[in-house]
C-alpha positions as CSV (number, residue, x, y, z in Angstrom):
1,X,68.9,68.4,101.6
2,X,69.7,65.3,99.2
3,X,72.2,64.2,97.0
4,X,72.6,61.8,94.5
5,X,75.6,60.9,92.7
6,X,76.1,58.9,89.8
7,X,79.2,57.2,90.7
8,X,81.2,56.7,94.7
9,X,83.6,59.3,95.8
10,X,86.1,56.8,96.2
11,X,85.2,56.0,92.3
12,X,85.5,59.1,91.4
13,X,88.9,60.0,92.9
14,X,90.4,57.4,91.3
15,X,88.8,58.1,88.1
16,X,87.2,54.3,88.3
17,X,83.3,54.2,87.3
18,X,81.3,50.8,86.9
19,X,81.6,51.7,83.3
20,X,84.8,53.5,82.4
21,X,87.3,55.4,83.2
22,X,85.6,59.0,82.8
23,X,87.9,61.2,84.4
24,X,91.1,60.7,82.2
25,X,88.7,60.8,79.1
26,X,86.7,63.9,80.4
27,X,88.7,65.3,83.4
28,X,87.3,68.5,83.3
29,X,83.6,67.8,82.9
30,X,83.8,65.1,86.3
31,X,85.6,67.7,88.0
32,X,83.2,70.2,87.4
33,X,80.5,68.3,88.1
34,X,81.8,67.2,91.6
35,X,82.9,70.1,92.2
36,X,79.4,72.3,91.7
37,X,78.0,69.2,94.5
38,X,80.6,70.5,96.8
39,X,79.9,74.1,96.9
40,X,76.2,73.8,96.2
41,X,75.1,71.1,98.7
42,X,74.5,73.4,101.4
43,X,72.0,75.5,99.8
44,X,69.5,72.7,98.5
45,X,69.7,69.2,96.4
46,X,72.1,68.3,94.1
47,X,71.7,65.7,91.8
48,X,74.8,65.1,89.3
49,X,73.4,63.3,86.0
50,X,69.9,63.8,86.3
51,X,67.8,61.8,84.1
52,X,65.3,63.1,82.2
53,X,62.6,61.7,79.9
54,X,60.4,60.8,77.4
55,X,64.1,59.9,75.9
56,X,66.7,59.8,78.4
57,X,68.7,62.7,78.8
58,X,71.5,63.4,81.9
59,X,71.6,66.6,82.9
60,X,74.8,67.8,84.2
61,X,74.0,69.6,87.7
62,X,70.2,69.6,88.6
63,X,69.8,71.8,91.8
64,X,67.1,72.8,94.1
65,X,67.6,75.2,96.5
66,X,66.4,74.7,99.9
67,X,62.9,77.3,100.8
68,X,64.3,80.5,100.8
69,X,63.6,81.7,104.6
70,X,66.4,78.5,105.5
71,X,69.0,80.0,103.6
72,X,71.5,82.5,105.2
73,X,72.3,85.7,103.5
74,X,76.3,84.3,104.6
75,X,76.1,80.9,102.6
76,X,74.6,82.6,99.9
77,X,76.5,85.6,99.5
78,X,79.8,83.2,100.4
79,X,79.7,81.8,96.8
80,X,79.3,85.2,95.3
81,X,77.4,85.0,91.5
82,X,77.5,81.3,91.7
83,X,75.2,81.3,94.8
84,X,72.9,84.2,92.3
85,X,72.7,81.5,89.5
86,X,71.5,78.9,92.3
87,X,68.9,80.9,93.7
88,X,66.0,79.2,92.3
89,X,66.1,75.5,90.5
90,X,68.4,75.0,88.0
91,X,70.5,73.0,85.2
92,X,74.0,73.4,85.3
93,X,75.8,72.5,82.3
94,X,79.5,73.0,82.2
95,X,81.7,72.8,79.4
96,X,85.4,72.1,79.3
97,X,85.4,73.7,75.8
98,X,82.7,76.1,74.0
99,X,79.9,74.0,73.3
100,X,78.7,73.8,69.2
101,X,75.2,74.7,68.5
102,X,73.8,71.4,68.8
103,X,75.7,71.0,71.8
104,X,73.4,73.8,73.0
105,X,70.7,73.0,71.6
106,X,70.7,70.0,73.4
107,X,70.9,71.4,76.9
108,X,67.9,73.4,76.0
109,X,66.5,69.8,74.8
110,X,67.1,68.8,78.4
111,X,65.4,71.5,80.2
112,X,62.3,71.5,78.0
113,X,62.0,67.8,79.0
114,X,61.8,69.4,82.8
115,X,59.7,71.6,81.7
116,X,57.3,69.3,80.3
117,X,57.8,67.0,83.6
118,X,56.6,69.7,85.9
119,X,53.7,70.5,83.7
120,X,52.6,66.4,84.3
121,X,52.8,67.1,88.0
122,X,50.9,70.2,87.8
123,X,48.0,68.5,86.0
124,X,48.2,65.2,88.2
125,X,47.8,67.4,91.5
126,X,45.2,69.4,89.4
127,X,47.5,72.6,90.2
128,X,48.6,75.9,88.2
129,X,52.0,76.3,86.9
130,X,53.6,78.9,87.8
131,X,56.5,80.8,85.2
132,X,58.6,81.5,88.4
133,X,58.4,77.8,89.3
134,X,60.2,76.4,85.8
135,X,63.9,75.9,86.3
136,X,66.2,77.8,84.6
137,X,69.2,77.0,82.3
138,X,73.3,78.1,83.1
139,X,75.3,76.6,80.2
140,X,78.8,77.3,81.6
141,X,81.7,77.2,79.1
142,X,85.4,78.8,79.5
143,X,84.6,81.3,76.5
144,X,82.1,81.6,73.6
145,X,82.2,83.3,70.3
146,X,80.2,86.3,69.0
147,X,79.1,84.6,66.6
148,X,77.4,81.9,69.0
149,X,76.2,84.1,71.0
150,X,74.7,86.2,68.5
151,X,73.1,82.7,66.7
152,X,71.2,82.5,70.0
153,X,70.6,86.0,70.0
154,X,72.2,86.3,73.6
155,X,72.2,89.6,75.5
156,X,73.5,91.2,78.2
157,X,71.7,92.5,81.2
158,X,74.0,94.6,82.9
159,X,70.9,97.4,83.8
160,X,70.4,94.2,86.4
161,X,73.4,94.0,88.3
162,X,74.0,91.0,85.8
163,X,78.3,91.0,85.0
164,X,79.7,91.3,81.9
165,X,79.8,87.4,80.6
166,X,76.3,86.3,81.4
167,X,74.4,86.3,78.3
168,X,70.5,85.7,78.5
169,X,68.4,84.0,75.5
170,X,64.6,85.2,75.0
171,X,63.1,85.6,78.4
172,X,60.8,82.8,77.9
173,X,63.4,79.9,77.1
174,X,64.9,81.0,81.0
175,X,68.5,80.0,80.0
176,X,71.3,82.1,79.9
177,X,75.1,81.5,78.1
178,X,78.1,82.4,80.6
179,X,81.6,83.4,79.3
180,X,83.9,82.6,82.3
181,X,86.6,84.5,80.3
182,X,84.5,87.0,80.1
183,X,84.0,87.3,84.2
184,X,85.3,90.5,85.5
185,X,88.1,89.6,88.4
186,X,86.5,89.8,91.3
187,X,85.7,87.7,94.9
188,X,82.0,87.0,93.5
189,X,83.1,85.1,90.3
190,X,85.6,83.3,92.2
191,X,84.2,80.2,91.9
192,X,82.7,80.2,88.6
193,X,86.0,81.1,87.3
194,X,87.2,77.8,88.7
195,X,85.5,76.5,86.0
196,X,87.5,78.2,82.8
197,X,90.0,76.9,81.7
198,X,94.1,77.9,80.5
199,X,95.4,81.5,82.7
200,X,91.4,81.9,83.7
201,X,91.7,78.5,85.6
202,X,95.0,78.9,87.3
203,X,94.6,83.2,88.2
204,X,91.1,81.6,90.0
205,X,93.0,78.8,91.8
206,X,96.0,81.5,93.0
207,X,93.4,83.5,94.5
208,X,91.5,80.7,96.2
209,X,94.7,79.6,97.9
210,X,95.0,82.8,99.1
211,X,91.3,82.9,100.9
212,X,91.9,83.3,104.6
213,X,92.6,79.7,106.4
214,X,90.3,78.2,108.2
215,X,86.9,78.7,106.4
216,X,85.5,75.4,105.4
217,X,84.2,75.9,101.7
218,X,88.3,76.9,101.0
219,X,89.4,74.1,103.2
220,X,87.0,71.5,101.5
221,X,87.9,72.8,98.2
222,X,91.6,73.1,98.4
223,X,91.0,69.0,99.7
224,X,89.0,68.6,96.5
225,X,91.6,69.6,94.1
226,X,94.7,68.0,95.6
227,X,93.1,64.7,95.1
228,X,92.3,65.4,91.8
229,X,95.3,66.5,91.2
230,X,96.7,63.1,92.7
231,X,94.3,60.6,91.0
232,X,95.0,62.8,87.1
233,X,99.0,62.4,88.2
234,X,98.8,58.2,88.5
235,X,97.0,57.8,85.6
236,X,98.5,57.4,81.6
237,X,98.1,58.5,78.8
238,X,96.6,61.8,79.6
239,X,94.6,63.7,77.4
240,X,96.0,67.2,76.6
241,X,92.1,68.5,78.3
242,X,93.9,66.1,81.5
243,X,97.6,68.0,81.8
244,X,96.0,71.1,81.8
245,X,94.2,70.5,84.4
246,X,96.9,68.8,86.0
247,X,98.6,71.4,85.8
248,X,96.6,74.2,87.0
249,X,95.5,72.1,89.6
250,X,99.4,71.6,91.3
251,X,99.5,75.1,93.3
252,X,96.6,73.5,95.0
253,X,98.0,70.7,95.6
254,X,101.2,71.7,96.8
255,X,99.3,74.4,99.5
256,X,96.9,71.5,100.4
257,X,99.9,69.2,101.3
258,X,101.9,71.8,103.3
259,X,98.7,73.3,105.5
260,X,97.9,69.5,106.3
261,X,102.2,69.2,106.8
262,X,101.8,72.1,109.1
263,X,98.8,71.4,111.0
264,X,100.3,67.7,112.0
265,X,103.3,69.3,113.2
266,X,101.0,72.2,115.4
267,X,98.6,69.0,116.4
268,X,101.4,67.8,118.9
269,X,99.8,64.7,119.4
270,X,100.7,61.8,118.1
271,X,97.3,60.8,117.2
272,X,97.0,64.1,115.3
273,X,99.8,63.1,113.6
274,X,98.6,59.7,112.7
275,X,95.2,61.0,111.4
276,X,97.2,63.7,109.3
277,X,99.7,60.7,107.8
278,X,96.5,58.6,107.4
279,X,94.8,61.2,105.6
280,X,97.7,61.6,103.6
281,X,98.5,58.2,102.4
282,X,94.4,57.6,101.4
283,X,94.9,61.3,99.5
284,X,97.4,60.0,97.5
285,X,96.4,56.3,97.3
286,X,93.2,56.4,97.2
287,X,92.9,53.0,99.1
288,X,94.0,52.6,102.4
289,X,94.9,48.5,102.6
290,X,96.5,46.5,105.1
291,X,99.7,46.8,103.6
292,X,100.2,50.8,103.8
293,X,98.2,50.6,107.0
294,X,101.4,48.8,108.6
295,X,103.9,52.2,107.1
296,X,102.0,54.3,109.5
297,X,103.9,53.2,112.7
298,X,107.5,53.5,110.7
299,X,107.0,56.2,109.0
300,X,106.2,57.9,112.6
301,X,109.2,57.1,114.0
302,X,111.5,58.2,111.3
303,X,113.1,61.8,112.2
304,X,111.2,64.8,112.1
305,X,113.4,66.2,109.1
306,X,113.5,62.6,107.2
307,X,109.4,62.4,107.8
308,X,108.7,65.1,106.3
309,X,110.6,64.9,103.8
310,X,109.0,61.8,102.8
311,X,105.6,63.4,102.6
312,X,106.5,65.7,100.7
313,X,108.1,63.9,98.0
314,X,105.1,61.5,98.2
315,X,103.4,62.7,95.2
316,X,106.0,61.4,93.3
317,X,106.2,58.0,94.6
318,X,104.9,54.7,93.8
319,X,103.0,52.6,96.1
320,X,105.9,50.0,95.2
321,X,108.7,52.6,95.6
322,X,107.3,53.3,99.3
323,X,106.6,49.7,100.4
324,X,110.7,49.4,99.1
325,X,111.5,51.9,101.0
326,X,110.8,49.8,104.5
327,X,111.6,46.4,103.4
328,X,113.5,45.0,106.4
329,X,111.8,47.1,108.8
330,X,108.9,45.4,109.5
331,X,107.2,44.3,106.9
């Protein structure tokens, strides 16, 4: 398995790239693109912004699956239609809106570049290329219109087993158009309905939250959104795309910060407790420096009731407003 990411986690979280501040200008699109690396690296490659030529073209997601006989029917099945779409390679394009016509047009663009890249390595290793072998296409968007869908003259395969919502094209362009709106309600379009956006979004998030504890994708997850939810609530001048997501992001938040609350206090340990405070103060942060480093020991020895209290009011303050808060006692 290998992954490439355009940018550093740390960048990411705090929406800083070496070139601009993507996530406040396209929250969604980042999130959705780090988000698909989470739940897909343990089934193959992930590669987010894949560049393709003659002219340079990123795709969104390119995946890879690792060979079939490695794969366990458990992490498959575990991300339900999601795991279906990333069953053999694949571009993932998801939108934060419904993409125009050129917008598609231009994913399709994309994957007829890979098309025409495998076809090079074919001929170089004087091999025969297979149809099963070519990639296919998942343009993801929250909804799309009849009248897109029928300009692209997608259809329905439900005599598959394929849900209402996924839309194929023409068998030979291997790319298919899903409505996340359209997803019924049900554990296996969990994640993908992650993805939507508005009630779609936040119904998807309620139900992850209530996944049993304790199994790793929901843990890593759950980790995922609260610190997107912290890095979107320091930044300005938010996009109306940004406080949505925000918003539907909070419940996350909020039962990220009181299992992590909860499982310092059942740690015992005070080094438990520090990792869970360290944790804590990065999540919300970002940057760990010498500075908040030196609240770790106060904060610890404040009461049990006044502690926690502290965290939980601490995505609302300022790094200045906490460094104020122990002026006098050490620092």
């Amino acid at each position: 398995m290998i992954l490439f990411l355009g940018n550093t986690y740390e960048n990411l979280l705090t929406g800083q790239t070496s070139e601009d501040n993507s996530m406040t200008r396209q929250p969604h699109d980042q999130f959705a693109k780090q988000y698909l690396q989470e739940l897909l690296t343990a089934l193959g490659k992930v590669e987010i912004s894949h560049e393709v030529s003659p002219e340079v073209r990123q795709v969104d997601v390119w995946f890879v699956p690792t060979a079939p006989l490695t794969l366990t029917q458990e992490t498959t099945s575990a991300r339900g239609l999601l795991g279906r779409l990333a069953s053999t390679a694949c571009l993932l394009e998801p939108f934060s809106n419904p993409p125009k016509e050129m917008e598609v047009r231009n994913c399709l663009l994309k994957l007829f570049a890979i098309f025409s890249q495998f076809q090079r390595q074919v001929k170089q290793n004087k091999n025969t290329l297979k149809e099963g072998d070519l990639p296919r296409l998942w343009i993801l968007s929250p909804s799309f219109s009849q009248a897109r869908l029928d300009g692209f003259g997608a259809k329905l395969k439900l005599q598959q087993n394929w849900p209402e919502g996924v839309y194929f094209l023409a068998p030979s362009l291997r790319t298919a158009l899903v409505a996340i709106n359209q997803l019924p309600v049900t554990k296996q379009t969990l994640w993908l309905r992650v993805l939507g956006n508005g009630d779609t979004q936040r119904q998807a998030v309620h139900e992850l939250e209530r996944l049993p504890k304790g199994q790793p994708i929901r843990e890593k997850i759950l980790e995922l959104m609260a610190r997107w939810h912290v890095s979107l609530q320091k930044s300005e001048n938010l996009t109306e795309e940004a406080q949505e997501l925000l918003m539907n992001l909070s419940s996350a938040y909020l039962q990220w910060r009181e299992e992590t609350l909860q499982e310092g206090r059942q740690e015992g340990s005070l080094e438990g407790q520090r990792l869970i405070l360290q944790n804590l103060l990065e999540g919300r942060f970002s940057l760990l420096d010498q500075e908040l480093s030196d609240l770790i020991p106060m904060i610890m020895e404040l009461p049990v009731t006044e502690r926690t209290q502290l965290l939980l009011n601490l995505s609302n303050l300022s790094r200045e407003e906490l460094l104020e808060q122990f002026q006098g006692k050490g620092l």
